[in-house]
C-alpha positions as CSV (number, residue, x, y, z in Angstrom):
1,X,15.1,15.4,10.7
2,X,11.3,14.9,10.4
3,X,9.3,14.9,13.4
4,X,6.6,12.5,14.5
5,X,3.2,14.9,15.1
6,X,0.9,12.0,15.9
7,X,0.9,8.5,16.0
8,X,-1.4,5.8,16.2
9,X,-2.5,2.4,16.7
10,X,-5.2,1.1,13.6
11,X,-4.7,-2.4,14.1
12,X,-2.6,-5.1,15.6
13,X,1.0,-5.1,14.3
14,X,-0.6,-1.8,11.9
15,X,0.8,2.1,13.0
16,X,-0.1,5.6,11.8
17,X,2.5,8.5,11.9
18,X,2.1,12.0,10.9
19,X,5.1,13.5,10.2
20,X,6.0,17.1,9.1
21,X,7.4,16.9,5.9
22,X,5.9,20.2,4.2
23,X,8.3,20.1,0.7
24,X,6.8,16.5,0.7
25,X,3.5,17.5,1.4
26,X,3.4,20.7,-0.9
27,X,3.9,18.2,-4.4
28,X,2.9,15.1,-2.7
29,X,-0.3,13.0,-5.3
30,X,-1.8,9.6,-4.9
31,X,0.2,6.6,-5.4
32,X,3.1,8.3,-4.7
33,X,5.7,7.1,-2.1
34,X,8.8,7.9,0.2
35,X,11.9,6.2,1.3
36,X,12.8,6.8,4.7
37,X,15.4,5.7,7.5
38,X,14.2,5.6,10.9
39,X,18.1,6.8,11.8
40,X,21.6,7.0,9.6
41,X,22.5,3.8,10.8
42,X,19.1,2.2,9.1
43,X,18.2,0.3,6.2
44,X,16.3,2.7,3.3
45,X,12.1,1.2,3.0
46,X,10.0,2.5,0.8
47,X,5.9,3.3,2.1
48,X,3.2,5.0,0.1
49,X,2.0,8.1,1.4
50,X,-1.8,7.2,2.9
51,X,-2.2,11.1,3.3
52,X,-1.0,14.9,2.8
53,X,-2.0,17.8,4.5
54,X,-0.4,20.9,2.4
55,X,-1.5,23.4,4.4
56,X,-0.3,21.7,7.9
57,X,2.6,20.9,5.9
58,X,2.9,16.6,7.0
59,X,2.4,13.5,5.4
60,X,0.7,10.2,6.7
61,X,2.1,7.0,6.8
62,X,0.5,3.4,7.2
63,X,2.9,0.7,7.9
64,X,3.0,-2.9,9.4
65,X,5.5,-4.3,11.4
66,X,6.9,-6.8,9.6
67,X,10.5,-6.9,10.0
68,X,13.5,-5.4,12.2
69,X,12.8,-2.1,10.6
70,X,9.2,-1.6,10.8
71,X,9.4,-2.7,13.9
72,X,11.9,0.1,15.0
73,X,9.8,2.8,13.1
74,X,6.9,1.7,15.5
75,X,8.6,2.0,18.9
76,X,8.8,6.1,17.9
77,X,6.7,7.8,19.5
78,X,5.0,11.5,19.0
79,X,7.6,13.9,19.2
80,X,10.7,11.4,18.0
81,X,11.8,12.1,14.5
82,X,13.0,10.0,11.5
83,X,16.6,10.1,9.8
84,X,15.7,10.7,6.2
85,X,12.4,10.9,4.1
86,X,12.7,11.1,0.3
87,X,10.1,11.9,-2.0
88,X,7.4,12.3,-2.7
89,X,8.5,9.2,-5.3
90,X,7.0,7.5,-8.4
91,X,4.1,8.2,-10.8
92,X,1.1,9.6,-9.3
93,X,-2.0,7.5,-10.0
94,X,-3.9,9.0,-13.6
95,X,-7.1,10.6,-11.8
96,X,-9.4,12.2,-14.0
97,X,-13.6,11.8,-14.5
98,X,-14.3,8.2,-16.3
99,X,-17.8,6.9,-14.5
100,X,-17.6,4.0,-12.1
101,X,-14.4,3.0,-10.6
102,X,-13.6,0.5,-8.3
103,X,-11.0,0.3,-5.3
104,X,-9.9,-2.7,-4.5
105,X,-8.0,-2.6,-0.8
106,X,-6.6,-5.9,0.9
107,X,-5.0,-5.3,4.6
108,X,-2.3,-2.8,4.7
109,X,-3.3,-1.8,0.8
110,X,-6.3,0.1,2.1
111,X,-3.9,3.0,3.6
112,X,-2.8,3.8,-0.1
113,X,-5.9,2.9,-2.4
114,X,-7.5,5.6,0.4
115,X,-6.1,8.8,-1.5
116,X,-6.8,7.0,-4.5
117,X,-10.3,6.9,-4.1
118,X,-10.5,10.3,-2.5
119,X,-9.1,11.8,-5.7
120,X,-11.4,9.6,-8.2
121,X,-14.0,11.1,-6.2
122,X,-13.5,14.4,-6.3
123,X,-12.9,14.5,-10.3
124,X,-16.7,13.1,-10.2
125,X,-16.2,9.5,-10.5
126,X,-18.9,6.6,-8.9
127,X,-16.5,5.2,-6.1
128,X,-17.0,1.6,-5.3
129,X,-14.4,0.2,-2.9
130,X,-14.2,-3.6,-1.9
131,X,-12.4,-3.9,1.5
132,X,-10.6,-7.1,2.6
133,X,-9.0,-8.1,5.5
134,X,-8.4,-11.5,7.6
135,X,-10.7,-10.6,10.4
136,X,-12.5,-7.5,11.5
137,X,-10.0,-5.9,13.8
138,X,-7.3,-6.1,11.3
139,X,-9.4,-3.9,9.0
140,X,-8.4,-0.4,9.1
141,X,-10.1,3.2,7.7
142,X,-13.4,1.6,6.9
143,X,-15.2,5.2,8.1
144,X,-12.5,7.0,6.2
145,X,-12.9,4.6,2.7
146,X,-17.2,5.3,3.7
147,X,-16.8,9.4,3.1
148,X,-14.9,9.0,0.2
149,X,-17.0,6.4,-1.8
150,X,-20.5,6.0,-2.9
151,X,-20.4,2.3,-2.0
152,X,-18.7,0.3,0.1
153,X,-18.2,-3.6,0.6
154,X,-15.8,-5.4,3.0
155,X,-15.4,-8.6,3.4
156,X,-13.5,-11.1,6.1
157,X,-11.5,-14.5,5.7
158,X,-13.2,-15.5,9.0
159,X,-16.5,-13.8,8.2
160,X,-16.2,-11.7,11.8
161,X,-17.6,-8.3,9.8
162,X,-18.9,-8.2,6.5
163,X,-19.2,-11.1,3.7
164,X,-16.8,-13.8,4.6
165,X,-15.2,-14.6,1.5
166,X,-12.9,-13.0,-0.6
167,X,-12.5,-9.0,-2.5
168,X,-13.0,-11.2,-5.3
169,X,-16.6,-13.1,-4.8
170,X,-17.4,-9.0,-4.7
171,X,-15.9,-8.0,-7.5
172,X,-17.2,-10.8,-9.8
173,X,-20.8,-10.2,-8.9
174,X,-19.9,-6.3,-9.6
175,X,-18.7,-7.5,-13.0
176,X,-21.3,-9.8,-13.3
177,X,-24.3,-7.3,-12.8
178,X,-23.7,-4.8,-15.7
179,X,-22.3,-2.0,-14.4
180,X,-20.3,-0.3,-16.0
181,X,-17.3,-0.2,-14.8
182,X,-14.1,2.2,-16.3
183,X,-11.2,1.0,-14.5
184,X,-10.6,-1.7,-11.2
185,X,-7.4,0.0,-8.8
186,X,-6.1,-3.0,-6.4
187,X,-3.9,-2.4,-3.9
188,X,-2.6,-5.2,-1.8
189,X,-0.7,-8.8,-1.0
190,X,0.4,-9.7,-4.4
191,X,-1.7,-13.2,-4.8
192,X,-5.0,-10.6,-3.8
193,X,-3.5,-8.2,-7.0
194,X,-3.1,-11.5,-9.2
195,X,-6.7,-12.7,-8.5
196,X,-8.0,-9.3,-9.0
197,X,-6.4,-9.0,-12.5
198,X,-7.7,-12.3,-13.7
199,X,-10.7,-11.6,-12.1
200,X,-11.3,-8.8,-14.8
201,X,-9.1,-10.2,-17.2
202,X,-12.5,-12.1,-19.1
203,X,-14.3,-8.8,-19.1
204,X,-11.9,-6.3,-20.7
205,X,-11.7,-4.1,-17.4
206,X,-8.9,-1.6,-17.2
207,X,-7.0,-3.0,-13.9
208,X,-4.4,-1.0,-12.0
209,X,-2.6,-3.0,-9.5
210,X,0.5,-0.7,-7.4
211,X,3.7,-3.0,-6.9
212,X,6.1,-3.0,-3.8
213,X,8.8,-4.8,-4.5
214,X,12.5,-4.8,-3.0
215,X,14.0,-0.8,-3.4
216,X,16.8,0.4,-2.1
217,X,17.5,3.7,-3.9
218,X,14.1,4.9,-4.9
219,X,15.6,6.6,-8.2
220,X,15.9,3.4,-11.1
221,X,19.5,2.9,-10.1
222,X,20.1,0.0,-8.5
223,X,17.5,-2.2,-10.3
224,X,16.3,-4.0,-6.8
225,X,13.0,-3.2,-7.9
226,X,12.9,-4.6,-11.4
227,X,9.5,-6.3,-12.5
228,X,8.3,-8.0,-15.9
229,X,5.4,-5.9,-17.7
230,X,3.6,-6.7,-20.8
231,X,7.7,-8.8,-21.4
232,X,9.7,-5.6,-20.5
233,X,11.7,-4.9,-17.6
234,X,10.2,-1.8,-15.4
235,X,11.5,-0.4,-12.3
236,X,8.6,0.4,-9.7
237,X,10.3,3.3,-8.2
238,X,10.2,5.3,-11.9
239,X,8.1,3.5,-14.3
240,X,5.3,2.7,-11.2
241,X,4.2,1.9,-8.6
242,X,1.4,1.3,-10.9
243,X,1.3,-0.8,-13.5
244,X,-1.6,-2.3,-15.7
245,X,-2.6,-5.7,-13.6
246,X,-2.8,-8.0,-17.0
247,X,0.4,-7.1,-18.3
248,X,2.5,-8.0,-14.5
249,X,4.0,-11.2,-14.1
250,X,3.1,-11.7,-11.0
251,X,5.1,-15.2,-10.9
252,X,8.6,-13.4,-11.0
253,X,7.5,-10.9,-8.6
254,X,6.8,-13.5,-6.0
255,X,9.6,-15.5,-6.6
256,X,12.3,-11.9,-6.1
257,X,10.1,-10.9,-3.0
258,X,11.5,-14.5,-1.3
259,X,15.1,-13.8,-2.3
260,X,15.8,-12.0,0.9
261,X,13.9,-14.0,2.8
262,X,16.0,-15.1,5.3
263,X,18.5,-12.5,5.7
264,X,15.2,-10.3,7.1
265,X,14.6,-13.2,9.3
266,X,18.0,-13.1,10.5
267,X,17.9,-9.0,10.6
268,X,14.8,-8.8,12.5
269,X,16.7,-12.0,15.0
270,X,19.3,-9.8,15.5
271,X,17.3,-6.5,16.3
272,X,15.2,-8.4,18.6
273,X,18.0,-9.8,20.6
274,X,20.1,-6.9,20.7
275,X,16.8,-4.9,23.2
276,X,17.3,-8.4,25.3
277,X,14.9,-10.7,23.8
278,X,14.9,-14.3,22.1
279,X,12.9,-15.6,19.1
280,X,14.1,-19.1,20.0
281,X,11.8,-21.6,21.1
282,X,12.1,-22.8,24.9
């Protein structure tokens, strides 16, 4: 069992847990993830770790509730504990000193491009990071993305904080002004990841997007989590999360993310009804 240390609420629908996981934490790197189950009765969902403490021995996790099982993971409270946690899983993002790099973060993606751009500036990189959300309070770590970064832009559909407009407007006048720049990271919805690859595409700019598609085992196995790269088949639990953004076909990916569409609908029905509630419309 792993126990719930903290918990908190970022944003609406958005939860933070710490949990003690200290063999996680001790060999736990950015972009890494876990599966967990909230208990042995639940469905296996994969999140990528938004923090490690190795000393304290725990893990934080950033998640949105989305379905019937985030929603069950954010009705535990401090002190609760969660069925199973595997990992830490995947490739660990390629850190190392290379000038100016710039984090890309869209909603929920800003929990794990946050390590990211901790580690990229620790090894001495220039840390630009480009936060996006719909509307201000639906953005979440901005104070934590401002100590880890020498710059720092956000931007807001509805222009309530920041530039209204999109991660991209920013990154195109980036591009556009001569910088520099080493390598783009995006981390977000997958049409944000798409525009951010082709936004670089026309300038040659190394882009690292980190997939999340349907995984079940977390080990290659059961090939839920199959994508297209540079024409091959790659598994995102073993071959990623991370991939390089020009090479994805992001087409495919969208199209497998809406297979299951409406048995989660029906799933998260269910759960909903079962604690004496109705999603249908009186």
């Amino acid at each position: 069992m792993y126990t719930i240390l903290d918990k908190k609420v970022l944003s609406p629908g958005v939860k933070q847990v710490v949990v003690s996981a200290p063999l996680i934490a001790r060999k736990a790197r950015p972009g890494e993830f876990v599966i967990l189950r909230v208990d042995e009765n639940g469905e296996r969902i994969p999140l990528t770790i938004a923090d490690f403490d190795r000393q304290a021995g725990t893990v934080t996790l950033i998640f949105q509730e989305v379905g019937a099982t985030t929603r069950r993971l954010g009705r535990l409270e401090t002190g609760d504990a969660l069925s199973d946690l595997a990992g830490p899983l995947g490739k660990p993002t390629h850190i190392e000193k290379m000038g100016t790099v710039v984090c890309v973060g869209g909603g929920i993606g800003i929990a794990p491009i946050y390590p990211i751009a901790r580690g990229m500036k620790e090894a001495g990189n220039r840390v630009i990071s480009i936060l996006g959300a719909r509307t201000r309070e639906l953005l979440i770590l901005e104070q934590e993305m401002k100590a880890v970064s020498d710059l720092v832009y956000i931007t807001t559909d509805d222009g309530s904080y920041g530039r209204r407009g999109l991660v991209t407007d920013v990154l195109q006048e980036l591009l556009d002004s001569g910088e520099p720049i080493a390598e783009v990271i995006a981390i977000g919805p997958v049409v944000m990841m798409r525009a951010v690859a082709e936004t670089t595409r026309p300038y040659g700019v190394k882009t690292i997007v980190s997939l999340n598609p349907i995984m079940v085992d977390g080990t290659g196995m059961c090939g839920g989590c199959r994508v297209s790269v540079g024409g091959q088949t790659k598994f995102a639990c073993v071959d990623g999360p991370e991939f390089d953004g020009h090479q994805v076909d992001f087409a495919g990916l969208m199209a497998r993310q809406r297979m299951y569409v409406e048995q989660e609908k029906y799933a998260d029905n269910q759960t909903y009804q079962k604690e004496g509630g109705c999603r249908c419309r009186h």
